[in-house]
N, C-alpha and C positions, 0 to 999 in steps of 0.2 A: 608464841601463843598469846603471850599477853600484850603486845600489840594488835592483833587481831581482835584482842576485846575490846581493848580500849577504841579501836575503829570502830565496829559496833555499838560499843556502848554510846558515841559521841552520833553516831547514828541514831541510835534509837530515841538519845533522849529527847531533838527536837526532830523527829519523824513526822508525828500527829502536828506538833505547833506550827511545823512551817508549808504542811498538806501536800506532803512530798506522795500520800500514798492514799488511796481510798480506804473508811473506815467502815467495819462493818461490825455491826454484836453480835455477840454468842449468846443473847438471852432477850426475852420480850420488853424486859422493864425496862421505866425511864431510867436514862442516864443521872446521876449523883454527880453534882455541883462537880467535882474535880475533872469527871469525864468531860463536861458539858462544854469545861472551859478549852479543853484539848481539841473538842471534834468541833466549838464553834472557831475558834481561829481555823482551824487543817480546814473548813468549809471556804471559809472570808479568801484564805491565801492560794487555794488548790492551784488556783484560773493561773500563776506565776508562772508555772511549770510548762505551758503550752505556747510563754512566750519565748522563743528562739533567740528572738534578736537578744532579749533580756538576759537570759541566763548564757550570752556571753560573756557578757563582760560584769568579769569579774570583783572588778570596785562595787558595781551596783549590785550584784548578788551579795555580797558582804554585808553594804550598809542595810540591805532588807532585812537579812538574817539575824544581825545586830538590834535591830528594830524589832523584830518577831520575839528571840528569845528572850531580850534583859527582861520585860513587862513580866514574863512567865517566869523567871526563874533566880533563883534566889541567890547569888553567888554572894551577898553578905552572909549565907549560912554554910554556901560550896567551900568559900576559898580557906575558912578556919580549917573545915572537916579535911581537906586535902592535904595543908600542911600538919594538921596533927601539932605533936606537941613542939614544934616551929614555928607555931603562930605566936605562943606568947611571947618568947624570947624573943620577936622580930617588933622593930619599932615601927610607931604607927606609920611612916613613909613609906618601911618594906612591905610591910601589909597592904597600905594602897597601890601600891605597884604590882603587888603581887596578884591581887583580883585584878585590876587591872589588866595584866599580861596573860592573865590564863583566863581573863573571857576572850580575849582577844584568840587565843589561839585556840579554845573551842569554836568559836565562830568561824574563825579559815577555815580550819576542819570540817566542820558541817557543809561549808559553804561550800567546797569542792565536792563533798559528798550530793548536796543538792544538785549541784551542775551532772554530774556523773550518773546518779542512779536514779532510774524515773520507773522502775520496775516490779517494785512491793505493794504486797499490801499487807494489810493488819487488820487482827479480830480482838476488840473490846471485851475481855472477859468480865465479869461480875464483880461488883464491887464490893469484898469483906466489911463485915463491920468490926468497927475498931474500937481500943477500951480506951483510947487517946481522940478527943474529940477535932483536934487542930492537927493530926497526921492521922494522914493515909495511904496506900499502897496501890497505884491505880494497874492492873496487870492485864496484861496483851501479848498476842503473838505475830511474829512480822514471819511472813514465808516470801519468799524468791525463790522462784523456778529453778526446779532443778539442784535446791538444797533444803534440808531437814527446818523444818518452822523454828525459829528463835522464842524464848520468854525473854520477854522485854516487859521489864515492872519497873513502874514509876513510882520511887518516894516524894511524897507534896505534902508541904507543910501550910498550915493556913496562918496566914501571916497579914495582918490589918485587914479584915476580910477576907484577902485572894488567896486562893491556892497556888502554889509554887511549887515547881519543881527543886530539890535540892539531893538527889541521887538518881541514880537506875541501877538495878541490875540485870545484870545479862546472865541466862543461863545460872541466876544463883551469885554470881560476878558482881561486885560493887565499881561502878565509875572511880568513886570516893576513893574507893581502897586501893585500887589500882593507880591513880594518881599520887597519891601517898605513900607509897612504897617506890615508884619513880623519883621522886623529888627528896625523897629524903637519901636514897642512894647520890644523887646530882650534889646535894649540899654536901652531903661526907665527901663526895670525890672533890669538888671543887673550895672546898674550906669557910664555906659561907654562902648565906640564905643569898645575901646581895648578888653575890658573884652569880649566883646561877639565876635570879629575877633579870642580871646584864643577858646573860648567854640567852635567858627566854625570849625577852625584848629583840635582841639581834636577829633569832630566828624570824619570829614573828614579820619582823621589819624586812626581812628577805623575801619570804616567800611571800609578801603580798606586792613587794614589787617584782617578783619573779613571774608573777601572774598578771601585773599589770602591764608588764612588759610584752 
């Protein structure tokens, strides 16, 4: 089960950013600056998806993905929230390695997701107002045929003007939390934050020559 969210959850978060699926609202009003910036990339990038030859090959779907998400998303505020209380006691190298290896492996992730699923779509629900001027919660539902509509909410933080992604939850589900409860099980089994930033990096480094293979 909690692999299946975390699929999802790495699904949903760059769905709209990378215009894997057509958007629509549930309400008449204009879109609020965090929607705007969502449904204008998923506009800019939609046309990706219809190229064939493209979303072969796989190195190039990567470096796109790579390209779409870091602008939008915040992994200087992801990668602390993930490791939890791992982050301080990790020195500044592991810490760079550590966002480092785990945007990396959200980005495969998606990126295979991108190549594989061309079948969703999502409805922009209404945007709360919030008693926090620099967050907010953008929430949406992503339906596929033939299975129960997902909530799909975007935490965005506004950060030097831009809004950023830096959670989602799925069905109530934190990305965050769900990642943070993996990794810190991974450090206790393996006796250190390092040891498991090696095993992450190793992964990472297979399966994208796995796919470029």
């Amino acid at each position: 089960m909690q692999n299946q969210i975390k699929h999802y959850a790495i699904l949903g978060l760059f769905i709209l950013l990378i215009g894997l699926v057509p958007v629509t609202k549930a309400f008449p009003e204009d879109l609020q600056p965090p929607q705007k910036i969502i449904q204008s990339v998923s506009e800019q990038l939609k046309q990706k998806l219809q190229d064939k030859v493209f979303t072969k090959d796989f190195a190039q779907v990567t470096q796109f993905v790579n390209g779409v998400i870091d602008p939008h998303t915040d992994f200087n505020k992801i990668a602390p929230l993930v490791l939890g209380k791992h982050w301080k006691a990790a020195t500044t190298d592991e810490q760079e390695r550590f966002k480092h290896e785990f945007q990396i492996l959200l980005v495969r992730t998606y990126s295979r997701a991108f190549v594989e699923y061309n079948n969703w779509s999502m409805t922009l629900l209404p945007l709360e107002t919030s008693t926090e001027p620099t967050k907010t919660i953008v929430k949406t539902k992503v339906m596929q045929p033939g299975q129960q509509p997902i909530d799909v909410n975007y935490r965005m933080l506004l950060s030097r003007g831009e809004w950023k992604v830096y959670d989602i939850m799925i069905d109530g589900v934190s990305l965050v939390t769900n990642y943070r409860a993996t990794f810190s099980d991974e450090i206790q089994t393996k006796g250190s934050l390092s040891a498991v930033i090696d095993a992450l990096a190793k992964r990472n480094t297979e399966a994208l020559a796995a796919k470029d293979s």
